[in-house]
C-alpha positions as CSV (number, residue, x, y, z in Angstrom):
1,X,37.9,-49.6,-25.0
2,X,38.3,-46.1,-23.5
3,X,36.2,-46.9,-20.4
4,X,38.8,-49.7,-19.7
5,X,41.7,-47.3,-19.9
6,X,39.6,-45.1,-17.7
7,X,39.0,-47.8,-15.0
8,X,43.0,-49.0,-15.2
9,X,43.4,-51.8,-12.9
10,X,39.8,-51.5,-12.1
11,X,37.6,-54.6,-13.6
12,X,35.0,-53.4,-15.6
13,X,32.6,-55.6,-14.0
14,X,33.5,-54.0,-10.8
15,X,32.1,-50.6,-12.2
16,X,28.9,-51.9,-13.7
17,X,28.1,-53.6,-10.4
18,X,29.5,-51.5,-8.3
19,X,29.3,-47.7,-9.7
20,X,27.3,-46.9,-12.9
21,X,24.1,-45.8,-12.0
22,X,24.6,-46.2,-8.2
23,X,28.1,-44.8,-6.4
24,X,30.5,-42.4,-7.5
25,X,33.9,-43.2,-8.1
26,X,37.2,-41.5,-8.7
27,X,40.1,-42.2,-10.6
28,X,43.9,-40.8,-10.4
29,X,45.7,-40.3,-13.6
30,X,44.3,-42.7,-16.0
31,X,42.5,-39.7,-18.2
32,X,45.8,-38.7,-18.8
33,X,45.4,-39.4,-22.2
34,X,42.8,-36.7,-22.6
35,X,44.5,-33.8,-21.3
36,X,45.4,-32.1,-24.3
37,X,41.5,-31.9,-25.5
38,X,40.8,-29.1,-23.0
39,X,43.3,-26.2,-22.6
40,X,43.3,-22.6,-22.9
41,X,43.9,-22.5,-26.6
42,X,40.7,-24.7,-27.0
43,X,38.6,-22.8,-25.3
44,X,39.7,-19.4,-26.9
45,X,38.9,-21.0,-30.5
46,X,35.9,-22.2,-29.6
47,X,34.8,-18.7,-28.3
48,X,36.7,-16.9,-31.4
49,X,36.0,-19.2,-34.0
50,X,33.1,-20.5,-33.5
51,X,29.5,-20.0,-32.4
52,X,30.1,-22.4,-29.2
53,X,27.2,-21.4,-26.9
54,X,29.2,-19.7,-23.6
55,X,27.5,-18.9,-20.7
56,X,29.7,-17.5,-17.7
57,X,28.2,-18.0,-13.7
58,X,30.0,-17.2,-10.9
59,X,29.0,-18.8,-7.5
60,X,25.7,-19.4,-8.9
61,X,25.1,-16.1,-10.5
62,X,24.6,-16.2,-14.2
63,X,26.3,-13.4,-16.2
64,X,23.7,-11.2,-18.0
65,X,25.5,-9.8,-20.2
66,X,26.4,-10.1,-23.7
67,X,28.6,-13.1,-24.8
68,X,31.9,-12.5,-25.4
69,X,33.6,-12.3,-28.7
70,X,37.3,-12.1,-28.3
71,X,39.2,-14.2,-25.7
72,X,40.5,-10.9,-24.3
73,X,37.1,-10.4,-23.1
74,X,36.1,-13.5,-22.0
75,X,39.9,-13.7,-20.3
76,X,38.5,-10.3,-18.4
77,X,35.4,-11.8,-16.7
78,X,37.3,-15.0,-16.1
79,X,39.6,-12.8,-13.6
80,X,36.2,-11.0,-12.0
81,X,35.6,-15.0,-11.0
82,X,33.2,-15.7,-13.7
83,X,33.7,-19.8,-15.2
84,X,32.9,-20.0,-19.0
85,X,30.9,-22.9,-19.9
86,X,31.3,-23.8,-23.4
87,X,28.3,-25.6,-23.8
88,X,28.2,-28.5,-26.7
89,X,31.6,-27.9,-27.3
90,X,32.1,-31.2,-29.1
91,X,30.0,-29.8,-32.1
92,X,32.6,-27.6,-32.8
93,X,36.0,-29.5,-32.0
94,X,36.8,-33.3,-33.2
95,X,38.9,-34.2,-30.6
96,X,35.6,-33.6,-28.0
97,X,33.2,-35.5,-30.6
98,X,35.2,-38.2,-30.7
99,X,35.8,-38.4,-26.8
100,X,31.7,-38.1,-26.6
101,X,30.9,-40.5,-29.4
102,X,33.1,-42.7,-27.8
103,X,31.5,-42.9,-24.2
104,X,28.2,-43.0,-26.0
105,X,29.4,-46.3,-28.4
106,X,30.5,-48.2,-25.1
107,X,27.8,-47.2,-22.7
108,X,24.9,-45.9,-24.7
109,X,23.0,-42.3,-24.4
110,X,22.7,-38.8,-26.1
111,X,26.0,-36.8,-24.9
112,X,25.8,-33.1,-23.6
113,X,29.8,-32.2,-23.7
114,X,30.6,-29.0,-21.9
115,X,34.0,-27.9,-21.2
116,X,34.4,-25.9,-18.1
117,X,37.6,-23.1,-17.5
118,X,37.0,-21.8,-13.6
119,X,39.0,-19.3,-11.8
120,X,40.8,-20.4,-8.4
121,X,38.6,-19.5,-5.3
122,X,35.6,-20.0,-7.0
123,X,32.5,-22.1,-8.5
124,X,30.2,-22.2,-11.3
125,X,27.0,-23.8,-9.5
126,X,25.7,-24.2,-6.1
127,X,24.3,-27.5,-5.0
128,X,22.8,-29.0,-7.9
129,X,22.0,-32.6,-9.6
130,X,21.8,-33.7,-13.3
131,X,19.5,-35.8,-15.2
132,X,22.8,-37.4,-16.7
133,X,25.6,-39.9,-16.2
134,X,28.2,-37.7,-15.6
135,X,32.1,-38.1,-16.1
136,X,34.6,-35.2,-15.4
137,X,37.5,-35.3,-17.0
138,X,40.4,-32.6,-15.0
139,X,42.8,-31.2,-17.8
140,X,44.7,-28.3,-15.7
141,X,44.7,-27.0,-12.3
142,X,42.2,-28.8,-9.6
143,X,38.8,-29.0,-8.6
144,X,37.0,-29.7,-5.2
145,X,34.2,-31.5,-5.3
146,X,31.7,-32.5,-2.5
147,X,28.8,-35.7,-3.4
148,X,25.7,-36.2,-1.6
149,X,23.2,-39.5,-2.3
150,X,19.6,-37.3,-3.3
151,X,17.2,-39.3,-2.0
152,X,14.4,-37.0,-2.5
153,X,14.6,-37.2,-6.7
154,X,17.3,-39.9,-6.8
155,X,16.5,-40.6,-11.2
156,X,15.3,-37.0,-12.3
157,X,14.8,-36.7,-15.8
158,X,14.9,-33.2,-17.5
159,X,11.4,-32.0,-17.2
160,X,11.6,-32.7,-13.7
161,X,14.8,-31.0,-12.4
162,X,12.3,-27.7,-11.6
163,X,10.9,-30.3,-9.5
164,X,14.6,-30.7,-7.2
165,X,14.2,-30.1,-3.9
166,X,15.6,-28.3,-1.2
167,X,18.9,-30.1,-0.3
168,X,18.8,-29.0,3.3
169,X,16.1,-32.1,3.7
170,X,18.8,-34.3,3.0
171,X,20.1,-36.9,5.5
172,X,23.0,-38.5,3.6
173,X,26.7,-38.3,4.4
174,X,28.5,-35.5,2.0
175,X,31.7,-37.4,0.2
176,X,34.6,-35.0,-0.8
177,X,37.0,-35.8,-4.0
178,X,39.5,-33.8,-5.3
179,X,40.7,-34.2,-9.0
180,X,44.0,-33.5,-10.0
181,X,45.1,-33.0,-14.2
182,X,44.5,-36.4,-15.4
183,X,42.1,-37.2,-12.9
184,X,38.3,-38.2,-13.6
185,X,35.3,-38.7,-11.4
186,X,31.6,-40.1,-12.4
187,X,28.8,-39.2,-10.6
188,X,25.6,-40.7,-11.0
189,X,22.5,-39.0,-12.5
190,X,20.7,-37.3,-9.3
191,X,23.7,-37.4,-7.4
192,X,23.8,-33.7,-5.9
193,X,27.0,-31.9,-5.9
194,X,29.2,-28.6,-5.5
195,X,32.2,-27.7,-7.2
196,X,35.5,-25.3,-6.5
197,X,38.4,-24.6,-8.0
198,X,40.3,-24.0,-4.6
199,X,43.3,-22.8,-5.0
200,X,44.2,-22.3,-8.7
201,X,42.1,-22.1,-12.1
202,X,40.5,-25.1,-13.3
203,X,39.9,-26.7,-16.9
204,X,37.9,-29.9,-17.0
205,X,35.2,-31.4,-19.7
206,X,31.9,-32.9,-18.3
207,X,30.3,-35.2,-20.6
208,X,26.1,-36.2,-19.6
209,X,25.2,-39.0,-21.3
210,X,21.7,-39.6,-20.8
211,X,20.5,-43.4,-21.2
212,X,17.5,-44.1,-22.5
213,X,14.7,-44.4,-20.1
214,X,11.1,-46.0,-19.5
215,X,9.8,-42.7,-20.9
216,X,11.8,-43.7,-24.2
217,X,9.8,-47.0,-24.6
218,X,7.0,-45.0,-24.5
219,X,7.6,-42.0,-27.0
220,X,9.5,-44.4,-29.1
221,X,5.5,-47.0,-29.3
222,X,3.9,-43.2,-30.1
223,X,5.7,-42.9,-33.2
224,X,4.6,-46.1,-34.2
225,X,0.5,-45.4,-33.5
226,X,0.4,-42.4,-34.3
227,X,-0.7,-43.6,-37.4
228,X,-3.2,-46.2,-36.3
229,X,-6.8,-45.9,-37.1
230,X,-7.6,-47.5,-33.8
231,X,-5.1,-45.2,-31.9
232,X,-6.6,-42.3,-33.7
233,X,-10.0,-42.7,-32.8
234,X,-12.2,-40.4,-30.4
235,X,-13.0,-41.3,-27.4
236,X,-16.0,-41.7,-26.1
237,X,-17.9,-38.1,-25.0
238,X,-17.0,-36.9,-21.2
239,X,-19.2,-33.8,-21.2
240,X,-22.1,-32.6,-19.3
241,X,-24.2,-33.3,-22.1
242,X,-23.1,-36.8,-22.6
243,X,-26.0,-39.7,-23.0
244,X,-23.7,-42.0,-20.7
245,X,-24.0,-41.8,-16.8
246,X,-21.0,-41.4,-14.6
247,X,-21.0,-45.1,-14.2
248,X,-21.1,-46.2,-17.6
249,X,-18.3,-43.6,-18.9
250,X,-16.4,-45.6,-16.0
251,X,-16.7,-48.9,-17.5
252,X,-16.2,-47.9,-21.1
253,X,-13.0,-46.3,-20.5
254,X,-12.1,-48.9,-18.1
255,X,-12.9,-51.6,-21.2
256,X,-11.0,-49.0,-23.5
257,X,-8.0,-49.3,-21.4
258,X,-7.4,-52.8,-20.7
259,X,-8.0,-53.2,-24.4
260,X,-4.8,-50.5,-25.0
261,X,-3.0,-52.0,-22.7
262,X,-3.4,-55.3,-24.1
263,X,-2.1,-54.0,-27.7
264,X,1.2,-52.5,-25.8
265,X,2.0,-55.5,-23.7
266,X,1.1,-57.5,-27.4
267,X,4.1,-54.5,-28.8
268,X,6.6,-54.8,-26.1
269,X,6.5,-58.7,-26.0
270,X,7.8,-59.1,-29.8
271,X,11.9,-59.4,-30.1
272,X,11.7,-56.8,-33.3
273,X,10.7,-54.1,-30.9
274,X,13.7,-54.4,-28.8
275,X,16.0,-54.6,-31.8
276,X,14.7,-51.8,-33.3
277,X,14.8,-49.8,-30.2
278,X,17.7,-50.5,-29.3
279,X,19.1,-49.6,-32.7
280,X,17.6,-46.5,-32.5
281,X,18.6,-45.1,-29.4
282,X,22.1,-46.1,-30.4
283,X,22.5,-43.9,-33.5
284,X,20.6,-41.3,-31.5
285,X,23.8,-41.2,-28.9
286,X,25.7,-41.2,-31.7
287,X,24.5,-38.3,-33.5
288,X,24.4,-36.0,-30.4
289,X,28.0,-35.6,-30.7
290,X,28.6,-34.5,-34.0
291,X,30.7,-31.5,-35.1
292,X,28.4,-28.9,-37.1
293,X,25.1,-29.8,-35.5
294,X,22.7,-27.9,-34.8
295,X,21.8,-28.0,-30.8
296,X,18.8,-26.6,-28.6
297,X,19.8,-25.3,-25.7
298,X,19.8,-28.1,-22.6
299,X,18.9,-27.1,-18.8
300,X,22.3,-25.4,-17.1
301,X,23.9,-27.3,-14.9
């Protein structure tokens, strides 16, 4: 398995118990393997030959202007201090799909691939956390990167990363790591970080994968009633004009309640739902890294 050769003489156990979802880790050389995927020839064909979606940000500020075209260009802001983010990147290059589609196969979730190219002395983002699992993978140059625990949205999701707050509130120790070509690092969803290529330009792939969540469960049971008579029906009237008092529209939606969550509870608790869940979120993680396909556009990170 690829996350073995990743961990080298690491057990895997060690990670799940250890690492995923909780603590960061680091690991020298072992993504050796994947160094070739990411270079300055892959990310000139992606912007040349393809309609990879690039966004540039330099210390936080986003480049308004239009995308470049030509590598020449692109090469141009680059050396103002502007990083290109080739954003789903593994949609357009096999060697990326296969690396997502394999982290998505062994631990399960949608992949958002972007392959960063920074210019020494400089950053893309500020502070920041991520919904997703993420693993860097360093394929030239170095990278500087300081972790801090966020206890104040520790499991964000997407629709709630407007919701991050300020990391000044913080209280937990900032880590430091340094990655090297052929190095990797994971950090946790919600983990904040801040990234710098110190002393010489950077190239390195992040790869989100996104696990399914409780939300899931939920969306996933919609799709099932939304075509259930009883699921469909109206609900008793809340207006001013309604025949029931406060304190019988209570109780009836009280009653209507237990009896809804009675059918769940009655969903969740047979195996086939599990199965089928679990099959589906599966192909779903799958699919999101696929070359050709169509993507809409994620938060930046």
């Amino acid at each position: 398995m690829l996350i073995d050769t990743l961990l080298g003489d690491l057990p895997r156990s060690t990670f799940f118990q250890e690492h995923y979802l909780q603590q960061p880790l680091a690991r020298p050389s072992t993504a050796a393997s994947l160094v070739e995927l990411a270079t300055w020839a892959t990310a000139e064909r992606l912007i040349e030959s393809t309609p990879c979606d690039l966004l540039l940000v330099r210390d936080g500020e986003v480049w308004s202007g239009q995308r470049p075209t030509s590598a020449r260009e692109a090469r141009a802001l680059h050396a103002e201090g502007y990083s290109l983010v080739l954003r789903h990147a593994d949609r357009h290059d096999a060697g990326l799909a296969e690396l997502g589609r394999r982290l998505s196969a062994e631990l399960q979730g949608t992949v958002n691939l972007q392959l960063y190219c920074t210019p020494a002395g400089h950053g893309s983002f500020g502070w920041h956390c991520d919904p997703e699992e993420v693993f860097i993978f360093q394929t030239l140059g170095a990278k500087r990167y300081l972790l801090r625990q966020n206890t104040l949205n520790p499991t964000p999701v997407h629709e709630t990363l407007t919701d991050a707050p300020d990391i000044s509130r913080e209280r937990t120790p900032v880590q430091e790591c340094r990655l090297e070509a052929g190095d990797w690092l994971y950090i946790p969803g919600g983990y904040w970080h801040h990234v710098t290529a110190p002393e010489q330009e950077s190239i390195s792939i992040s790869v989100g994968l996104m696990p399914p969540t409780a939300l899931d469960v939920l969306d996933y049971l919609r799709a099932q009633l939304v075509r259930s008579r009883d699921w469909q029906r109206r609900l008793p009237v809340l207006g001013h004009a309604s025949p029931l008092s406060d304190a019988e529209k209570m109780e009836a939606y009280r009653t209507l309640f237990q009896g809804l969550g009675g059918e769940l509870q009655r969903m969740l608790a047979d195996p086939r739902q599990a199965l089928r869940f679990m099959a589906l979120t599966a192909s779903a993680g799958l699919k999101s890294s696929a070359i050709g396909l169509d993507a809409p556009r994620k938060p930046e990170r």
